[in-house]
C-alpha positions in Angstrom: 43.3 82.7 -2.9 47.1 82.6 -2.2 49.9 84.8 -1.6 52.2 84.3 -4.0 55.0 83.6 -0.9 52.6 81.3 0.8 53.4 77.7 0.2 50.3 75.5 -1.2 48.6 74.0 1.4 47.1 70.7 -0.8 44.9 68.3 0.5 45.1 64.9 -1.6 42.9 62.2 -2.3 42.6 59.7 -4.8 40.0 59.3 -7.0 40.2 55.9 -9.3 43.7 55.9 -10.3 44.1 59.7 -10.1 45.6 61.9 -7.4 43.6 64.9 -6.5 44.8 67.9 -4.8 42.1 70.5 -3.4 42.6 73.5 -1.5 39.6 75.2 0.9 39.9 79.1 1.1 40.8 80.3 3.9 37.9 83.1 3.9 34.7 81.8 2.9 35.9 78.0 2.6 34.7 76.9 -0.5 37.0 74.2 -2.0 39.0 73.8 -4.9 40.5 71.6 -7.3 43.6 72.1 -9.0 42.6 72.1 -12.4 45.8 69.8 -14.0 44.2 66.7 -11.7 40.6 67.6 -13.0 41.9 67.4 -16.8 43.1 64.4 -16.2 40.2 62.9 -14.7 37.8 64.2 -17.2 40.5 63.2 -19.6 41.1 66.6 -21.3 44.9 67.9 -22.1 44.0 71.6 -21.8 42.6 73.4 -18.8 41.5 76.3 -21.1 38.7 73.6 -22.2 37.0 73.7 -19.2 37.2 77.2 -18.6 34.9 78.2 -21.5 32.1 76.2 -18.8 32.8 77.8 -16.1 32.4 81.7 -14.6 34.7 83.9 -14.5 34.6 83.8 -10.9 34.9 80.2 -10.5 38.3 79.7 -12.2 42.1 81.2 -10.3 45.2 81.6 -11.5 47.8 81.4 -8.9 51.1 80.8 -8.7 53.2 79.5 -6.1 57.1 79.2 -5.3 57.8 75.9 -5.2 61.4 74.2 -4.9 61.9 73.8 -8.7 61.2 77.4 -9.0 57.9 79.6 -9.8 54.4 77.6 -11.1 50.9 78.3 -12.2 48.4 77.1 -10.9 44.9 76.9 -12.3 42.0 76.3 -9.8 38.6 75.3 -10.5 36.0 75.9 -7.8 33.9 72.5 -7.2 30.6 74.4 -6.6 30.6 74.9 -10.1 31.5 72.2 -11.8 28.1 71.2 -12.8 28.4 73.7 -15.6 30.8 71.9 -17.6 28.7 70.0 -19.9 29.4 67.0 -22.1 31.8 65.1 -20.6 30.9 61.6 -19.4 33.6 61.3 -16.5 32.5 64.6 -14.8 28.9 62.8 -12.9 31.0 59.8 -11.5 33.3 62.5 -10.0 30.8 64.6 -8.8 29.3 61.8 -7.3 32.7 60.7 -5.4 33.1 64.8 -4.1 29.3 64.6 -2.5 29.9 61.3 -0.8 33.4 60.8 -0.1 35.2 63.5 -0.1 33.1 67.0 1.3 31.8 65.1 4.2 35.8 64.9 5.2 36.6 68.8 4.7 34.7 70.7 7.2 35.0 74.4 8.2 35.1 75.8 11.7 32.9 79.2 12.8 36.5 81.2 13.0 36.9 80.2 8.9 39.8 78.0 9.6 40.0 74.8 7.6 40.0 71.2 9.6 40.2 67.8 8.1 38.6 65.2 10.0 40.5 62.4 8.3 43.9 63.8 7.4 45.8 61.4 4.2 49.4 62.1 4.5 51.1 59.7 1.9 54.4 60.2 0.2 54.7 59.5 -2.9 56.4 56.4 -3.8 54.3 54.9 -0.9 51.3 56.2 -2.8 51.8 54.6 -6.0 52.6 51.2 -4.5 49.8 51.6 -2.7 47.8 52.4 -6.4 49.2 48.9 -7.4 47.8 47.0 -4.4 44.5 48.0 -5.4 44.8 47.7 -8.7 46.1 44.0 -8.4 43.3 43.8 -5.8 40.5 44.9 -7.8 41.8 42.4 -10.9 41.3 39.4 -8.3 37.9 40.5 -7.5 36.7 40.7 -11.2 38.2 37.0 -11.9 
């Protein structure tokens, strides 16, 4: 996926009141999902869970230099997250990837990643931003 001297190059989105970081591989430009935000959506505290689901092929390891020092990393590839069974929050998500989010992440003929709609929040900005709509969405249900 990654050299382990190449910075992470996330993309981030948020889903609900989750961020989301994916990465698109450089080579064949299938996307990924880092698997700490995917627990947390799916509301699972081990990665290792969602593992047993999945193939071998579709689960990476990879760590990164980061400025607090080295970290892992697991990946999940989205193509196969339909094998994960049993979880209730997993078709809501799926639903948001096919509608929102891969229609945003396209690849170019030369294998290089573009994103049409780039989201480049800091983020303290983001979570004030998570409280607008959260006080937003509370006005609309009264």
């Amino acid at each position: 996926m990654l050299d382990r001297s190449t910075p992470a190059k996330f993309i981030s989105f948020i889903y609900e009141t989750f961020t989301v970081r994916f990465h698109i591989h450089s080579e064949d430009g299938s996307i990924w999902v880092v698997g700490k935000d995917l627990c947390n959506i799916l509301h699972k505290t081990n990665p290792s869970y969602l593992t047993r689901y999945l193939p071998k092929e579709a689960v990476i390891k990879h760590k990164i230099n980061t400025l607090k020092g080295s970290q892992s990393i697991l990946w999940f590839k989205v193509d196969n997250l339909r094998y994960i069974k049993h979880n209730l929050y997993l078709k809501n998500f799926i639903y948001w990837l096919d509608t929102q989010i891969k229609h945003k992440l396209s690849t170019t003929t030369e294998s290089l990643v573009s994103l049409k709609e780039p989201i480049l929040v800091e983020k303290k900005d983001l979570e004030s931003l998570l409280k607008i709509v959260k006080n937003l969405t509370q006005q609309l249900d009264l």
